[in-house]
Structure formats: structure tokens, C-alpha cells
C-alpha positions as CSV (number, residue, x, y, z in Angstrom):
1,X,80.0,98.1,42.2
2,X,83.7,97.3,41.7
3,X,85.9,97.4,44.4
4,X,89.0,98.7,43.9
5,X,89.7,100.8,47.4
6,X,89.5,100.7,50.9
7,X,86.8,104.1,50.4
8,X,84.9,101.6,47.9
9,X,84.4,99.2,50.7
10,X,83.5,102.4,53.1
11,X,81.0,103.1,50.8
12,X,79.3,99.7,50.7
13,X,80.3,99.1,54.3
14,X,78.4,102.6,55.7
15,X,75.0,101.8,53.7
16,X,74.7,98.0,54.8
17,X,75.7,99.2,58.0
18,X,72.8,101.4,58.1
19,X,70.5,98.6,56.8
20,X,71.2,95.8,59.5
21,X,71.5,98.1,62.6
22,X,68.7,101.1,61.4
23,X,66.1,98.6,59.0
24,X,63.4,101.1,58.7
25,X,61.1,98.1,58.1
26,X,60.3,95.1,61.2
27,X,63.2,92.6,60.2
28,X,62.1,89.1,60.8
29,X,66.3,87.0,60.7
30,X,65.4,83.1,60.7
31,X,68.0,81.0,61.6
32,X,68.9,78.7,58.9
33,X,72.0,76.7,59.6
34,X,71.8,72.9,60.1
35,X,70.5,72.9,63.6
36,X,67.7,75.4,63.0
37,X,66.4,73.6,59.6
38,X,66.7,70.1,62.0
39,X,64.2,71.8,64.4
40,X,61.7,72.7,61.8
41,X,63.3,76.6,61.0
42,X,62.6,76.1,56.7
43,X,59.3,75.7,57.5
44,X,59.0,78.6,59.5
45,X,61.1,81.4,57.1
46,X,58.7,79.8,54.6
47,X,55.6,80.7,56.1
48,X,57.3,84.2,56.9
49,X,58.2,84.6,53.4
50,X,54.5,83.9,52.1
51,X,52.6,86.2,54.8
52,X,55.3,88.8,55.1
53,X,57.1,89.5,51.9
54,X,54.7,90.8,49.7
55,X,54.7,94.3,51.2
56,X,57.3,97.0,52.8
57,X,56.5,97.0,56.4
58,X,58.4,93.7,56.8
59,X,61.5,91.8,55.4
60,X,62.2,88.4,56.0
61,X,65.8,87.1,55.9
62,X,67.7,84.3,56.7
63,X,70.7,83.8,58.7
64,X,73.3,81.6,60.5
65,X,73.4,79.9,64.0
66,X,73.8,82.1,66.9
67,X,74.6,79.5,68.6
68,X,72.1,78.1,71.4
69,X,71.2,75.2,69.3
70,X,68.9,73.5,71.6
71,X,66.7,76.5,71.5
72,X,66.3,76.2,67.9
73,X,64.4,77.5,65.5
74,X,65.7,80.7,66.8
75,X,64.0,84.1,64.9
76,X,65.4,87.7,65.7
77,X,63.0,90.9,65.3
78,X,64.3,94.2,65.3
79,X,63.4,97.8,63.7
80,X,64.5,100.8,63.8
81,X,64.6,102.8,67.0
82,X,63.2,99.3,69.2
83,X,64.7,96.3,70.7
84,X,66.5,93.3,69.1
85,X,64.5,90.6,70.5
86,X,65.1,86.8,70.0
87,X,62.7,84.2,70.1
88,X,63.0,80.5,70.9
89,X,61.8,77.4,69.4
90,X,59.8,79.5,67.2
91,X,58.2,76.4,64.9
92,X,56.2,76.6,61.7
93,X,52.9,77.3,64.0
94,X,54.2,80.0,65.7
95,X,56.0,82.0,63.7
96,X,53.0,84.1,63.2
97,X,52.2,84.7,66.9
98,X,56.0,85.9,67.4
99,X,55.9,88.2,64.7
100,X,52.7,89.6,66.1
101,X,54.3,89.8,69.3
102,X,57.0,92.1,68.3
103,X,54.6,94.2,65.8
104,X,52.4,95.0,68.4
105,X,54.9,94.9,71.4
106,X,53.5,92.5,73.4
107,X,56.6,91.2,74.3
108,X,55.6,87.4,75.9
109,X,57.9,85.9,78.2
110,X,56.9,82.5,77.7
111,X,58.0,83.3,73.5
112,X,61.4,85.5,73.8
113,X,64.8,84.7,74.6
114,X,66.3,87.1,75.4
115,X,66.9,91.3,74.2
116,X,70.4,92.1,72.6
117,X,72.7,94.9,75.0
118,X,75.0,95.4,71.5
119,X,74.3,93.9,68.0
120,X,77.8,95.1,66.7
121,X,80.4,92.7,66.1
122,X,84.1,93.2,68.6
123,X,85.7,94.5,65.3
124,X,83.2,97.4,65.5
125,X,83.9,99.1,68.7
126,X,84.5,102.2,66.8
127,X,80.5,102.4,65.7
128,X,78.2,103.1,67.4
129,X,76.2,101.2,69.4
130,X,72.8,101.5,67.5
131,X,70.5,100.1,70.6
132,X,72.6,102.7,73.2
133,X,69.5,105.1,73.1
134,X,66.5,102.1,73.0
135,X,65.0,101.3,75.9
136,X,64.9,97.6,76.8
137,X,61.4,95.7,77.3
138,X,61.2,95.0,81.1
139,X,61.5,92.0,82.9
140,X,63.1,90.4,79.4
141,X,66.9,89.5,80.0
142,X,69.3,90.6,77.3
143,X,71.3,87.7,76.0
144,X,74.5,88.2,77.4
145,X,73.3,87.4,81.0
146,X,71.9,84.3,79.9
147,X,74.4,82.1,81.5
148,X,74.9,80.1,77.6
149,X,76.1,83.6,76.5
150,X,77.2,85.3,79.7
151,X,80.9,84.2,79.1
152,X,81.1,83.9,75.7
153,X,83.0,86.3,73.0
154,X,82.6,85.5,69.8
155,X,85.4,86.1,67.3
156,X,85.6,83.1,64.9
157,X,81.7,83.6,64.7
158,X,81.3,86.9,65.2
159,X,78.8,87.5,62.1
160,X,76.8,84.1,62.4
161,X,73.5,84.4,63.1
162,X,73.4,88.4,62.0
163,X,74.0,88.5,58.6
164,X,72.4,87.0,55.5
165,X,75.3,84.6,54.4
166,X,74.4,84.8,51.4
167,X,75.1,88.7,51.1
168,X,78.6,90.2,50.6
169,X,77.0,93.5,51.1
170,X,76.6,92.6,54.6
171,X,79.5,90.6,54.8
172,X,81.1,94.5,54.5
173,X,78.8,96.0,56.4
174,X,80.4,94.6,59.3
175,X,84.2,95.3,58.3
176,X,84.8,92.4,55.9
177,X,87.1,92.1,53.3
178,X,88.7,95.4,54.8
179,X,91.5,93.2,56.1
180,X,92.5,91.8,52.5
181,X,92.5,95.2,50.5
182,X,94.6,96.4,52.8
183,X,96.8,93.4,53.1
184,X,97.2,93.8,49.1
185,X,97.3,97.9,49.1
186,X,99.6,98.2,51.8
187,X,101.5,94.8,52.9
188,X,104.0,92.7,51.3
189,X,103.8,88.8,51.6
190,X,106.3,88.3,54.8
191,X,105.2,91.2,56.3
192,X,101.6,89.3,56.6
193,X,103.6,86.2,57.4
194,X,104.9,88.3,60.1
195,X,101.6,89.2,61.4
196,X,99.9,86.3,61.8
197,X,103.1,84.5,63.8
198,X,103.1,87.9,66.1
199,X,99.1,86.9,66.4
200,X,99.8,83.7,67.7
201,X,97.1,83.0,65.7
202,X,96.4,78.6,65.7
203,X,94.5,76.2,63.6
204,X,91.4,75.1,65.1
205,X,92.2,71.6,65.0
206,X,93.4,69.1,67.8
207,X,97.1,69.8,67.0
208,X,96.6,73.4,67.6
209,X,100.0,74.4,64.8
210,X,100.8,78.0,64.5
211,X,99.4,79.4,61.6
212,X,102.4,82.1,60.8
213,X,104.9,79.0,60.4
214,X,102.3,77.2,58.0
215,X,102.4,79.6,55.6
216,X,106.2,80.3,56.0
217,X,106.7,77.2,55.3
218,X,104.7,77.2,52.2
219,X,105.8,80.2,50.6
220,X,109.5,79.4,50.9
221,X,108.5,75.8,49.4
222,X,109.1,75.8,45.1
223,X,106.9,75.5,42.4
224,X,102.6,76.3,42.5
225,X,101.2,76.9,45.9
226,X,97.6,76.2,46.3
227,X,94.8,77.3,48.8
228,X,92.2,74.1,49.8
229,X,89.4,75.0,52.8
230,X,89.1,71.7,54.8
231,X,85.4,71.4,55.8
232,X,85.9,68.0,57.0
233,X,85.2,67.7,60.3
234,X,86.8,64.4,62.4
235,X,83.8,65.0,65.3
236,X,80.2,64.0,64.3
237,X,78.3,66.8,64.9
238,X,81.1,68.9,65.8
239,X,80.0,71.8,63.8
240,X,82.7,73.5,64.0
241,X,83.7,74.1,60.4
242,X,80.2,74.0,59.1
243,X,78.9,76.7,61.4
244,X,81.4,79.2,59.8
245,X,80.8,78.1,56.3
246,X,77.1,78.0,56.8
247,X,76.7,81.2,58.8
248,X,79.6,83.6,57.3
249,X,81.2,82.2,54.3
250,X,83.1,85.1,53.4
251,X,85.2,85.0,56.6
252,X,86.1,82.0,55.0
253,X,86.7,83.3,51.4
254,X,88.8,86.3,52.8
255,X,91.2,84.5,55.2
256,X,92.0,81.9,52.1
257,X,92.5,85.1,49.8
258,X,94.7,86.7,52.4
259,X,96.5,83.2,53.0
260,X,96.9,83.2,49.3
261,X,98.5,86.7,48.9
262,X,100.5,85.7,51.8
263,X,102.6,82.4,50.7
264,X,102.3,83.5,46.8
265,X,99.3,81.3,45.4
266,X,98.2,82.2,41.6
């Protein structure tokens, strides 16, 4: 489908919606960014994939880092109607055991993380909270009162570890790309420029310099103006860069298109 509107991307946005927060089959999400294929995760999504995918009653899909690294290989289960549950540590020999687990609703303490209170993303307030009528498993925490999680709020990485980075459809589902067609429907250049200094929006680096003057200062520069993304990252095993271009590469792609509109790139 070509996009060409804002009610294109509602289109896309309200079925892949529907598909990551109502799967009417048992989703089995294995975490594949670097830490999780370290601690033996490919392994694991493989054997998924070859006792699992032949049917409809499950679907196995990757996804990004959610972030508790040293719990690694971490594997989400939800369906329709139930709990999100995450396991830990879920290696190549167990990966069978937690996917029985959730089938049958066992629910073993000794295999689960933790439950999720809220799947939805902070640019989704406005949806509705699809586990708001689920009852939670008892005696299982949810995630957010783990203290790793209890004061975190995710924005940079708001979609790792929840989509497939591999999917755009999903990349929508969860309001992306929303911000560029509007920035080109309904913006002009400075008035993004504008935006983004009012944001007080920073690069991520040590320096910390404002983004809003960056691009100011590129677009009133002469001649071509060009867009590079700097995965380098100065700290070994850091992350910090890779876990965004691993886990949600089309944040990525839409800041540089909106960076690109913004100073006046071809």
C-alpha cells in the first residue's frame, strides 16, 4: 500500500495495532538484539520456529532488547484476552517448557519475569490499554515494579523489544512515521527547526548540543546538505546506538527523513 496521507497511515496503523495488542494466535516475541543472540536467544527462536510455525495456533517473531540484558534470552507470550508474560533466560532447552507454560497456564515462578500492567508505547495514551480488562496471574509481579524497570520511562526505546524490527507495519502500528507526513503535509522547514529548539531536544552524546541549533545551522549553510546516521559508538559495549538500530530502525529512518526535510537535504 502507498502512503500518501496521514488516513493511509491510520489505516495501516489501526490493523497492526489490532495484531500486536489482540494476536488472536499465542505470540511467542524472542529477543534478538546483540545481548540476547550472546546468551544463546538464535538458538532458541530457532527451535520456536521449527516446532511452532507450521500451524495457526502460534506465531513466532523476533524482536529487540527490552532491556534487562542480564536476564537474557528474554521471550514474551501473549494472546488475546490473557496476560503478557515475560520469561527469563529462556535458552535453547527451555524454550519448549516456557511455551508450554503459557499454553497451558501454568504460569512457573521459577521461569517468568515478570507480567506487563501496559504494553502501549507513552505516544499511545490515547488507545486503549488492551490488558485494562485481563486479569493478572497471581503472585507474578508486573515489570514495572521490578526495581530494573520501576523507574524507568522509555522514550528513545519505546518500541524495542515489542515490535518485529524488521516490520514497517508495526513500526506504524505504534504511531510511526505519523510525525514525518505531517511534518511534510503541514510544516515548513523553520517551523520544524522551530520545534525541535522549543523541545530542547539534545544529541545523545557526551557534548549533549542542542539539536534545533544543529540543523539551523545546517540549513542556512550553502550548497548540498546531507543526512549521515553515526552508529559509532566511542564506549565498548555502550549499546546505545546499536540498541535503537537493532530494535526500531525506523525511529531511526524517520528522525533522518524529518531532519532532512528540515535543513533542505535532496
Amino acid at each position: 500500500m502507498k502512503i500518501h496521507s496521514v488516513k493511509d497511515l491510520e489505516k495501516i496503523s489501526s490493523e497492526f495495532s489490532r495484531r500486536l495488542y489482540f494476536p488472536e494466535s499465542i505470540m511467542i516475541n524472542v529477543g534478538m538484539a546483540s545481548c540476547g543472540i550472546a546468551a544463546g536467544a538464535k538458538a532458541a527462536f530457532e527451535k520456536a520456529l521449527k516446532e511452532y510455525s507450521t500451524g495457526r495456533s502460534y506465531q513466532v517473531r523476533q524482536t529487540g532488547c527490552l532491556g534487562f540484558c542480564e536476564e537474557e534470552p528474554l521471550v514474551e507470550m501473549a494472546a488475546k484476552g490473557r496476560p503478557r508474560v515475560v520469561y527469563r533466560r529462556v535458552t535453547e532447552d527451555k524454550i519448549l517448557d516456557v511455551v508450554l507454560d503459557y499454553t497451558e497456564e501454568k504460569h512457573s515462578k521459577k521461569l517468568i519475569l515478570g507480567q506487563m500492567r501496559d504494553p502501549r508505547s507513552v505516544v499511545e495514551e490515547d488507545r486503549e490499554n488492551p490488558l485494562e480488562k485481563v486479569n493478572p496471574i497471581k503472585g507474578i509481579p508486573f515489570l514495572d515494579e521490578i526495581p530494573f524497570y520501576a523507574h524507568q520511562i522509555k522514550i528513545a526505546l519505546r518500541n524495542c523489544g515489542y515490535i518485529d524490527p524488521d516490520s514497517i507495519e508495526e513500526y506504524i502500528g505504534r504511531g510511526g512515521y505519523f510525525a514525518f507526513v505531517r511534518a511534510l503535509a503541514e510544516m515548513k522547514p523553520e517551523e520544524i527547526i522551530g520545534t525541535i529548539k522549543k523541545s530542547g531536544l539534545r544529541g545523545r552524546g557526551g557534548g549533549g548540543f542542542p539539536t534545533g541549533i544543529k540543523w539551523e545551522s545546517c540549513r542556512k549553510h550553502p550548497g548540498e546538505r546531507y543526512i549521515i546516521c553515526n552508529a559509532d559508538e566511542g564506549d565498548p559495549g555502550a549499546y546505545m546506538d546499536r540498541s535503537v538500530l537493532e530494535g526500531d530502525p525506523h525511529s531511526v529512518l524517520e528522525g533522518m527523513l524529518i531532519a532532512a526535510y528540515a535543513i533542505g537535504s535532496s
